[in-house]
Backbone as a ProteinNet text record, in pm:
[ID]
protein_1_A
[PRIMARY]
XXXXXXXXXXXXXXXXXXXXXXXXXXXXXXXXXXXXXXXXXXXXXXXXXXXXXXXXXXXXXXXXXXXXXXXXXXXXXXXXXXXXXXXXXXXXXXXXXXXXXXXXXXXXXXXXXXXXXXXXXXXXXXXXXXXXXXXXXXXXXXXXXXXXXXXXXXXXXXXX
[TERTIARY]
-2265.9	-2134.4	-2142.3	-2254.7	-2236.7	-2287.2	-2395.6	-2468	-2382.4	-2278.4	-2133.3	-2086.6	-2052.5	-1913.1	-1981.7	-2108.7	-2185.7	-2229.6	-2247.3	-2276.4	-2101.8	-1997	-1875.2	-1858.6	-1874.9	-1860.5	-1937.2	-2033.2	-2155.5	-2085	-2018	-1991.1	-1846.6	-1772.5	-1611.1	-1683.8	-1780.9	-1800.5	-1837.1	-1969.4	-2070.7	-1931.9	-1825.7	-1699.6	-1646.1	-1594.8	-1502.1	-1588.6	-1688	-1773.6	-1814	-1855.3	-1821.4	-1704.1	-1564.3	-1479	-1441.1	-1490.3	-1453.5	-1541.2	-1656	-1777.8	-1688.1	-1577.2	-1581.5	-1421.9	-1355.9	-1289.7	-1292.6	-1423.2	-1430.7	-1495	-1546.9	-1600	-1482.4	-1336.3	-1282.6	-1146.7	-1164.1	-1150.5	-1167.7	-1317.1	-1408.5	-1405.1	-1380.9	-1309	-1192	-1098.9	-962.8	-982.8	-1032	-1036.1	-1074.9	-1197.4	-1244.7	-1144.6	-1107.8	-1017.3	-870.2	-853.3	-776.7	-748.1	-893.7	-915.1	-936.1	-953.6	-932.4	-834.4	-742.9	-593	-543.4	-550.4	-537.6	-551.7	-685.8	-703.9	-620.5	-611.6	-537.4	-400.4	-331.9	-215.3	-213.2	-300.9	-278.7	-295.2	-427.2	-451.5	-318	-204	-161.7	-32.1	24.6	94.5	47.9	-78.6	-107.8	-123.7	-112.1	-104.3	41.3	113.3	249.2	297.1	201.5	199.8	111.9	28.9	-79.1	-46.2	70.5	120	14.8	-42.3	-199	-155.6	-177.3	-131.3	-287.7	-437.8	-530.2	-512.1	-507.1	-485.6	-408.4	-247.9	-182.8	-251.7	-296.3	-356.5	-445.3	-517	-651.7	-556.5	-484.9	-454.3	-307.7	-190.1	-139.6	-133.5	-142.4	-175.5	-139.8	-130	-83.8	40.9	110.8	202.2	246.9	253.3	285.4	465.1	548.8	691.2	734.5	832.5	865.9	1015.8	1072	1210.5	1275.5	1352.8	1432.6	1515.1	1547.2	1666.6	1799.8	1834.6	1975.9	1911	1842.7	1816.4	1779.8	1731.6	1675.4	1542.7	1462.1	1321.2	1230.3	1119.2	1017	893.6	853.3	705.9	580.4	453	401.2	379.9	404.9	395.4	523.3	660.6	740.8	701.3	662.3	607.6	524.8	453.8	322.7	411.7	465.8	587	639.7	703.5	803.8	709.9	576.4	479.3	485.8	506.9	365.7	523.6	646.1	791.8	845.4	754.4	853.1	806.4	913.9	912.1	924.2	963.5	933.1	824.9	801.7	725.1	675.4	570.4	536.5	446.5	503.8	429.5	329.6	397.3	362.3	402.4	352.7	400.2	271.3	341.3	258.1	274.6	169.9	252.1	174.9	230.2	187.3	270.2	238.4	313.8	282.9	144	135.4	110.4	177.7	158.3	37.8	-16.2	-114.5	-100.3	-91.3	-36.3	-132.9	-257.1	-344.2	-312	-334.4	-337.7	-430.3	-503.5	-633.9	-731	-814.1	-954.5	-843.1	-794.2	-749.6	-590.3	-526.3	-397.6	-322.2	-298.6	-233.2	-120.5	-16.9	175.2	135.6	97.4	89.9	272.4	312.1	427.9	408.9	492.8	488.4	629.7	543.4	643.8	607.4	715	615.8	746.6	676.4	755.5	704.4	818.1	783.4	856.7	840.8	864.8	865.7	964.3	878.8	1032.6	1014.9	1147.1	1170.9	1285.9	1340.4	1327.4	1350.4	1363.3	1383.4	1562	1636.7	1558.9	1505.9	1405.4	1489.7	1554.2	1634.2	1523.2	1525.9	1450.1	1474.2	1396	1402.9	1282.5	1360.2	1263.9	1334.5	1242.8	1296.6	1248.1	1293.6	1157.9	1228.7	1120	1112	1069.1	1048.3	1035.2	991.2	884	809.5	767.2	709.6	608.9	559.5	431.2	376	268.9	264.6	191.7	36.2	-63.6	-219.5	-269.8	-331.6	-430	-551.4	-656.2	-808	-888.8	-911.5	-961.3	-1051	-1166.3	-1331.7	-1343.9	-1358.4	-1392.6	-1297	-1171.8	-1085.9	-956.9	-867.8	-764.2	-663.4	-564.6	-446.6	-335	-190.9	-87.7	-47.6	107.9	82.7	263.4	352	444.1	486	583.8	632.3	798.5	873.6	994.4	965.7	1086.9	1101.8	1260.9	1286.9	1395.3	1426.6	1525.6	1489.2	1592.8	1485.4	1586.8	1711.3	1852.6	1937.8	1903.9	1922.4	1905.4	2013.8	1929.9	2047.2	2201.3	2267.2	2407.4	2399.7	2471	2500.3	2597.7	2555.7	2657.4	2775.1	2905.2	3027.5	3072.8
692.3	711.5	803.7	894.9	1010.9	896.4	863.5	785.9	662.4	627.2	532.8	635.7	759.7	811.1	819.1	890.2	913.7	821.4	713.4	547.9	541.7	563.4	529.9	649.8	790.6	839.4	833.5	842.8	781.6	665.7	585.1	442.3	462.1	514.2	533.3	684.4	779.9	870	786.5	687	590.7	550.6	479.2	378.9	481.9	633.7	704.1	733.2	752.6	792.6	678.8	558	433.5	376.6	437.6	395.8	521	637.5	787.9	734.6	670.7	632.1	498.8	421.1	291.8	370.4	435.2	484	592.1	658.5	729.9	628	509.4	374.7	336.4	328.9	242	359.6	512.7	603.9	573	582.3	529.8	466.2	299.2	195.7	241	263.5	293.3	375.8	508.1	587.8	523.8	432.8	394.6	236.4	177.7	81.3	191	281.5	368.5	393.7	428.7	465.7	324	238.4	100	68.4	83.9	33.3	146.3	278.8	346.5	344.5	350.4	223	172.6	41.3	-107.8	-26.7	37.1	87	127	260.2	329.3	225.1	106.9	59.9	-41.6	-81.2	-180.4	-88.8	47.9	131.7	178.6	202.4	224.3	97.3	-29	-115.9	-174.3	-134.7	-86.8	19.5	114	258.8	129.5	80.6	12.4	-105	-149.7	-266.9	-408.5	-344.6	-444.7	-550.2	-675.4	-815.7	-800.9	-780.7	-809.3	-735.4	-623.2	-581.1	-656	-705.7	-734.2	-936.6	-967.1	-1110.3	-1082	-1038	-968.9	-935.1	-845.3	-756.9	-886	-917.9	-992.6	-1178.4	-1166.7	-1328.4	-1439.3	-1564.5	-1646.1	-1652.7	-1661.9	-1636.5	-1526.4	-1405.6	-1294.1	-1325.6	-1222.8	-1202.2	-1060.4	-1005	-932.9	-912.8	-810	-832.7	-711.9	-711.7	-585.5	-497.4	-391.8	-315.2	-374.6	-455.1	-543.7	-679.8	-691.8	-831.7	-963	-906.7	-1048.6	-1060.7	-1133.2	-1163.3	-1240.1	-1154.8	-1255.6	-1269.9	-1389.3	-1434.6	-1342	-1412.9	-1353.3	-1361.9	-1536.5	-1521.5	-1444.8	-1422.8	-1385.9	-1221.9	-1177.7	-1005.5	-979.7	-1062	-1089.8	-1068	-1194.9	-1202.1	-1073.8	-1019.6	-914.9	-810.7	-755.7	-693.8	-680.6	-813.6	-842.9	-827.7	-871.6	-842.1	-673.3	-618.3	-494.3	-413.8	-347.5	-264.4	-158.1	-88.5	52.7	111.7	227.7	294.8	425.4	425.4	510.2	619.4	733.6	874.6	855.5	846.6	834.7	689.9	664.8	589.8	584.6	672.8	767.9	721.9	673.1	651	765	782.5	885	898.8	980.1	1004.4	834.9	770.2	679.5	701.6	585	574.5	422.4	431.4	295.5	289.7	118.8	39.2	-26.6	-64	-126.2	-269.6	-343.3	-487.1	-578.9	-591.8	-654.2	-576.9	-655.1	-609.9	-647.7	-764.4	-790.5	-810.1	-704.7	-674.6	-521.3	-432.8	-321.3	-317.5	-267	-228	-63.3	-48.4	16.8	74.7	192	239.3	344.1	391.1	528	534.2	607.4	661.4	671.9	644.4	595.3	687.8	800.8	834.7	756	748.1	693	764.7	811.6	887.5	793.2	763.3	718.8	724	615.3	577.9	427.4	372.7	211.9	213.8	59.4	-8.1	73	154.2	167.3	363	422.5	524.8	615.5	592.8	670.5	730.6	832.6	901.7	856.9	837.4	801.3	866.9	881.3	946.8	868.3	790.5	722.5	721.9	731.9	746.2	600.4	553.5	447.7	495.8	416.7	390.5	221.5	221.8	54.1	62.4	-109.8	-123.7	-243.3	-262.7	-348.2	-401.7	-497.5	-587.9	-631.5	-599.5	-659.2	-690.2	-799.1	-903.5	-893.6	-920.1	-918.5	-1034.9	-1117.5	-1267.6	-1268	-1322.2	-1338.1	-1195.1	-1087.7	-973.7	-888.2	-909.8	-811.3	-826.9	-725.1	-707.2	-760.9	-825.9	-869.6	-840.3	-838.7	-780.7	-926.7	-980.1	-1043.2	-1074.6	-967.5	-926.2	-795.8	-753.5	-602.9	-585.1	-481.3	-467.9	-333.4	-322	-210.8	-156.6	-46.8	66.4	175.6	122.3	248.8	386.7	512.7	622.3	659.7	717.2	718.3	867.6	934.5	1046.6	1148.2	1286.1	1364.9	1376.9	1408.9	1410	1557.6	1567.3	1673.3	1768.7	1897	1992.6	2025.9	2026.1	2063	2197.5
-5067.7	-5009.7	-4889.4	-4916.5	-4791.8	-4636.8	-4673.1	-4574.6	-4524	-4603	-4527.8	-4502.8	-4498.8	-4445	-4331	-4311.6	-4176.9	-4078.8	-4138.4	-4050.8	-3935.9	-4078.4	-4007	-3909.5	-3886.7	-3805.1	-3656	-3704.6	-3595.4	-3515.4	-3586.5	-3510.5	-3428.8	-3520.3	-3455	-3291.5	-3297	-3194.5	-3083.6	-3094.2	-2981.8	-2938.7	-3057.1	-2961.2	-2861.2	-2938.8	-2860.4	-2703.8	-2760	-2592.5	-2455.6	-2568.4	-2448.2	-2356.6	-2485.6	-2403.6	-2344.3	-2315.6	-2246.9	-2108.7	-2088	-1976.7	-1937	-2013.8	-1957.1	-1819.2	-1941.4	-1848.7	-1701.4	-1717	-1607.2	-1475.1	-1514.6	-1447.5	-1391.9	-1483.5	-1409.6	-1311.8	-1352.3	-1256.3	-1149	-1124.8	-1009.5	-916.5	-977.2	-936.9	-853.5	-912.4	-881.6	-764.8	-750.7	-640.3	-514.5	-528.3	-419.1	-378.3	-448.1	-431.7	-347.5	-372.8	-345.6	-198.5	-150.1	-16.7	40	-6.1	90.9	142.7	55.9	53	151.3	110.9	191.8	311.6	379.2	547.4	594	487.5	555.9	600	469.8	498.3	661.8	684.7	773	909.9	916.8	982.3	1030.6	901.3	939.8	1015.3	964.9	1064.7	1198.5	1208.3	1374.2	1442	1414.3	1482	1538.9	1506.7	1554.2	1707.2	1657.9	1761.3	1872.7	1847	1945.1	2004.3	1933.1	1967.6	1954.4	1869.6	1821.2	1699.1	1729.9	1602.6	1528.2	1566.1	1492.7	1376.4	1341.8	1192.5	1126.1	1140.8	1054.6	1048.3	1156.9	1124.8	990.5	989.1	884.8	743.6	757.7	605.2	555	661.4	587.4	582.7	389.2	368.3	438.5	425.8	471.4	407.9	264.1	225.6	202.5	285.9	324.4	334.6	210.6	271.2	253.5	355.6	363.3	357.3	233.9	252.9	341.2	384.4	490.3	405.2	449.2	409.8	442.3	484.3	515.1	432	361.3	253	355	425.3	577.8	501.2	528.5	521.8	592.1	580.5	715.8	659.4	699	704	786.1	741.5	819.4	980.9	1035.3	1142.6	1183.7	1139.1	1188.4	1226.3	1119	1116.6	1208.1	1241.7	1379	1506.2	1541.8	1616.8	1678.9	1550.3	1560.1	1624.7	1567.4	1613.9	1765.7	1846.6	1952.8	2070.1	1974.9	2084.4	2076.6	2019.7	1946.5	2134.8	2174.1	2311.6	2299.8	2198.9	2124.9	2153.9	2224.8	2205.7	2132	2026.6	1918.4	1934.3	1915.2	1899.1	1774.1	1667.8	1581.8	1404.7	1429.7	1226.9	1123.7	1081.7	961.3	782.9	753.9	650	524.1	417	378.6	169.3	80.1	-2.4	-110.4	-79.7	-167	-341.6	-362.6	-553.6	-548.5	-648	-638.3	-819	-846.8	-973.8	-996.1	-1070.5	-1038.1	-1181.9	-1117.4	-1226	-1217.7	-1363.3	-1351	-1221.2	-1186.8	-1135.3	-932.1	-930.8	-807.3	-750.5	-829.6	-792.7	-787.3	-653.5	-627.6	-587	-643.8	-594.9	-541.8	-390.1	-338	-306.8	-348.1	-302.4	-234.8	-130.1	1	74.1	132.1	268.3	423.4	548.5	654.6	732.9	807.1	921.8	1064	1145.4	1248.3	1407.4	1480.2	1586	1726.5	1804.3	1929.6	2014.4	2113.1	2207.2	2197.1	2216.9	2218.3	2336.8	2348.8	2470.1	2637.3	2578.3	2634.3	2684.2	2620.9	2632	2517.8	2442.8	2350.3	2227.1	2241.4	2119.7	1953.9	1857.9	1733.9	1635.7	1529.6	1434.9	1295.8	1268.8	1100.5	987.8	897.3	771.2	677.3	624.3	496.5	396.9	299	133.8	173.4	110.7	86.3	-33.1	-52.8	-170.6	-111.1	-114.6	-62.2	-201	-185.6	-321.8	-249.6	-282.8	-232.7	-332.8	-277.4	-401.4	-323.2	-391.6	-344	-333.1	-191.2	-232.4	-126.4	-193	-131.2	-84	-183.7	-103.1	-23.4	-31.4	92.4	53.7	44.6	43	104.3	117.3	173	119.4	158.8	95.9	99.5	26.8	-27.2	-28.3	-23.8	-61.7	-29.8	86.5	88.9	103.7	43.8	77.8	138.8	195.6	344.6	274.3	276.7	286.6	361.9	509.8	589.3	487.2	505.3	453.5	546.1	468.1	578.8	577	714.6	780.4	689.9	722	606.9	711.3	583.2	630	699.1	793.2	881.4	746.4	809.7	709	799.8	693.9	738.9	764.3
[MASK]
++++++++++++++++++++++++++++++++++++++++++++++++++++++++++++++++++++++++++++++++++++++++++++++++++++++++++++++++++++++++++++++++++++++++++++++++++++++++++++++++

């Protein structure tokens, strides 16, 4: 009986410690999947400031949608588009304050925050902040988003 109680402890410790190593593996995983996403993010906001379409050709899918804060929605060529017409000019769009959701081995619900600083058209100064979530799946090797909604924040209320 002693030599079963000790077999069973022995066996329930090896489990607890494989799955303590499987989880610091998939830590691991996660972090460095982390800082990828992280990139694209940043890469697909300075291509905005740059007025650059090659990042967002690359990071978003072919069935890429995007919904708006007024409930509009666009494709990806439309988001391209919008990119390559936008006359805004950017100091800065920053994005920053991410959460990462990981599902299975090839799915992230990247959520953040994106300040953005620059002038319109017209040379009028702007400073805006969002709330997103952007959805990336992982196919042949590389990340693409997949799915994002946009929430511009409204500016604080002036005090009375």
């Amino acid at each position: 009986m002693k030599h079963m109680i000790t077999a069973v402890l022995l066996v329930a410790m090896t489990s607890l410690l494989a799955l303590g190593q499987a989880s610091d593996k998939q830590k691991s995983r996660n972090a460095k999947i982390e800082q990828e996403l992280i990139k694209l993010e940043e890469e697909w906001h300075n291509a905005y400031v740059r007025h650059d379409a090659a990042p967002l050709e690359r990071i978003l899918a072919d069935e890429y949608i995007a919904i708006s804060s007024n409930g509009g929605s666009s494709n990806r060529a439309q988001t391209i588009a919008g990119l390559k017409a936008d006359t805004a000019t950017y100091e800065y769009s920053t994005p920053y304050d991410m959460d990462m959701r990981f599902y299975d081995d090839d799915t992230v619900v990247v959520i953040g925050r994106t300040k953005e600083k620059g002038r319109n058209q017209n040379g009028v100064e702007f400073t805006v902040e969002y709330r997103w979530t952007d959805v990336f799946v992982k196919r042949k090797g590389r990340w693409q988003c997949v799915a994002a909604q946009v929430a511009r924040v409204p500016p604080p209320k002036p005090k009375s």
